[in-house]
N, C-alpha and C positions, 0 to 999 in steps of 0.2 A: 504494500500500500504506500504512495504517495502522502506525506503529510506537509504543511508549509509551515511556519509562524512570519509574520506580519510586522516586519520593525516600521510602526507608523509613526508620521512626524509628530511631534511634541505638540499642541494645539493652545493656542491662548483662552484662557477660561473663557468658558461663553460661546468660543468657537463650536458650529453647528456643521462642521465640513466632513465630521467620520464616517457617517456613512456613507456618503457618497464616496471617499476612498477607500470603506473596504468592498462596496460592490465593485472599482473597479479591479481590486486583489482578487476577489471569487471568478471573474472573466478571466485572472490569467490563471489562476486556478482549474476553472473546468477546460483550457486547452491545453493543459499542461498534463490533467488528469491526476491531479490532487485529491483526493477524498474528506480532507480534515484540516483547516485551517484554523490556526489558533491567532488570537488578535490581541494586544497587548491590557493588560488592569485598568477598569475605568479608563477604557478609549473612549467609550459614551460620556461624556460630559467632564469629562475630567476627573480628579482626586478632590471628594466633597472635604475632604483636612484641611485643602489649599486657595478653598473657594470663600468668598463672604456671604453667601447662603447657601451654605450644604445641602440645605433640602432642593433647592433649585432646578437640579440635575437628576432629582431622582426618580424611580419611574418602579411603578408598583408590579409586581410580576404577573397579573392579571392583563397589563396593558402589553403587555413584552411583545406579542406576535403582532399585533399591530403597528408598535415600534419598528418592528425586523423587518417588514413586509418584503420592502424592496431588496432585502438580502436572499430572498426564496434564489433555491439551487436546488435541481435534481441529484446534483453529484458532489456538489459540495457543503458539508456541515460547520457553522462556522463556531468556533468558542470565541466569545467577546465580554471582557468586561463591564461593568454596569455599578453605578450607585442603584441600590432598590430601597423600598419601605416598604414597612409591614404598615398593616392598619395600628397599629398604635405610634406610629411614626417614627420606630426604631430606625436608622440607617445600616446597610449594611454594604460591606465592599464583596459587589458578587460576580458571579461570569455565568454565562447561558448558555447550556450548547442550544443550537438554532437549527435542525435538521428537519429541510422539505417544508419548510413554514411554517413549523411549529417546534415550540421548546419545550424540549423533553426532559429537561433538569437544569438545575440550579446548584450553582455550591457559594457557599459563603465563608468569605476571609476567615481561618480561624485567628489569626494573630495581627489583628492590626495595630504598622506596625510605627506608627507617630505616636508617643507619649501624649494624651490626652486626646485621642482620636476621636471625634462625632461618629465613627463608625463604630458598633456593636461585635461583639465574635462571635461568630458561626460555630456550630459546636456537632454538624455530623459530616461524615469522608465519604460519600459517596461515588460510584462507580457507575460508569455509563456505557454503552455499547452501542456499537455505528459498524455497519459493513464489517464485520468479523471480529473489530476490532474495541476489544475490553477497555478501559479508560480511565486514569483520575486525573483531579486535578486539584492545584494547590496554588494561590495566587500571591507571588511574589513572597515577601519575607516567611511565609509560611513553608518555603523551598529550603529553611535553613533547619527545618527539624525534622528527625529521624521518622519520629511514629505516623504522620499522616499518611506518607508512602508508604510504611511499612500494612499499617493497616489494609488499604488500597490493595496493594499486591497479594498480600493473603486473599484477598475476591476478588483473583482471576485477574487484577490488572497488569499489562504489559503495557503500559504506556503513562505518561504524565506531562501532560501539557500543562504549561505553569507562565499564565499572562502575569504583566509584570510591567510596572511603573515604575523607572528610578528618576522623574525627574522631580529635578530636589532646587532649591533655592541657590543662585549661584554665590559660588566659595567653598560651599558642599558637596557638588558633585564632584568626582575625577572617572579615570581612568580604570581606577586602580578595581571600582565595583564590577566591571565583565569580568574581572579575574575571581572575585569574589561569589560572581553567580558561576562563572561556569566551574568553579571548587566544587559548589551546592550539586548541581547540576549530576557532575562525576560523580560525587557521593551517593546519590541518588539513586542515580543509574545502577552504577557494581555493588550496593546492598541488595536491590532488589532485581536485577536481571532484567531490568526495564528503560524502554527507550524514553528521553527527555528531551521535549520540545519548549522552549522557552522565547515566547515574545513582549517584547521593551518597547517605548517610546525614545526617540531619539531626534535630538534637534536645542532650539533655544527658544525661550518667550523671553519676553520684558524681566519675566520674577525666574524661571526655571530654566534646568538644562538638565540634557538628559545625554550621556554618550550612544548607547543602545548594546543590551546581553543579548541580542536575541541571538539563538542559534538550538543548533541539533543535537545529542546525545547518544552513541549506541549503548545498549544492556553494556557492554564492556568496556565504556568508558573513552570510548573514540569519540572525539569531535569532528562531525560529518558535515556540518557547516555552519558558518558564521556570519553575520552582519557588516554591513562596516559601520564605521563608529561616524556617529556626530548627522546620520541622513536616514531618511527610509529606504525600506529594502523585505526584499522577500525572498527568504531561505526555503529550499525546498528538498527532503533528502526520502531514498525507497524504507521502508522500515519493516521488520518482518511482526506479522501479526497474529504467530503461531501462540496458543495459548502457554505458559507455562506450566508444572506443575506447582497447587498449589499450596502455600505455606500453612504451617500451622501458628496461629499467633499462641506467645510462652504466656 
């Protein structure tokens, strides 16, 4: 199977421009013969942390498929992150898979990961399945601990796609963080025998900068491809979607 991740450009708050560039990522997707594109944390409206009305951006998962509409693909399923609410007006930092125009699960941040975040944590690790292919997923700082994947992988998962926002206020961002995600990444990967697919934002606003991690992972801890830094870009590698045997959690 074909999988991509999506290093899209960094967006100034408010900006309204992402989905129109990831439908045009699903077009080079479906000629490409992608199955599974992953698109970087809160690409929809930005990081509600970073905004001056975090509720602003956020979008209730009742509304979702109508949100997506124009992302409909017969052959491509997209993971994208999202601020959502619950009806009590909690926020959460979430991602959708979006498959065939309708979304079939949601996973929500467990570790959000700005010191006083308006964002809520998500507290289940669910596992999703597309075209053969088993699935978790983990968004952004949540790529730095053991048990989410490990759980994940015990039900069947061979894969983790893990959208992903590093942009941060400039003085704070470097370089130095793709070495940092693609550590996580490795880690990940050679615990559990599973491929890592990781997508970043990448570019500059007014307040933020972001270099971009995105890139691809084997079960064995090869890097099969990478972004370039500082611009968008779309990574694209074959991945095997053969089930593992699976684990017993201790």
């Amino acid at each position: 199977m074909k999988v991509a991740a999506y290093q899209a450009p960094l967006l100034a708050e408010g900006a309204t421009d992402a989905l129109g560039l990831i439908r045009e990522q699903i077009g080079r997707c479906e000629s490409a013969g992608v199955e599974i594109l992953c698109c970087p944390e809160a690409v929809l409206g930005g990081l509600a942390d970073y905004a001056k009305q975090p509720a602003a951006a956020a979008i209730d998962r009742a509304e979702l498929n109508g949100v997506l509409a124009s992302l409909t693909s017969d052959t491509v399923t997209t993971i994208l992150g999202f601020t959502e609410t619950d009806r009590g007006g909690a926020l959460y930092n979430s991602a959708a898979v979006f498959h065939r125009g309708s979304v079939i699960g949601v996973y929500r941040k467990l570790h959000p990961a700005i010191n006083r975040s308006v964002y809520a944590a998500g507290d289940e690790m669910p596992v999703f399945s597309v075209s053969g292919l088993t699935f978790g997923i983990m968004i952004c700082y949540d790529s730095n601990f053991s048990e989410p994947a490990r759980v994940m992988a015990s039900r069947g998962a061979t894969a983790l796609f893990v959208p992903t926002n590093n942009g941060m206020p400039h003085g704070k961002s470097n370089a130095r963080i793709i070495g940092d995600a693609r550590r996580a990444d490795i880690a990940r990967a050679t615990e559990n025998d599973m491929t890592v697919i990781r997508a970043d934002v990448a570019g500059r606003t007014d307040h933020l900068m972001s270099y971009g991690s995105s890139g691809i992972v084997s079960p064995q801890g090869c890097v099969l491809a990478t972004a370039r830094q500082l611009t968008p870009d779309l990574v694209v590698a074959e991945i095997d979607t053969s089930p593992r045997m699976l684990q017993e959690l201790e």
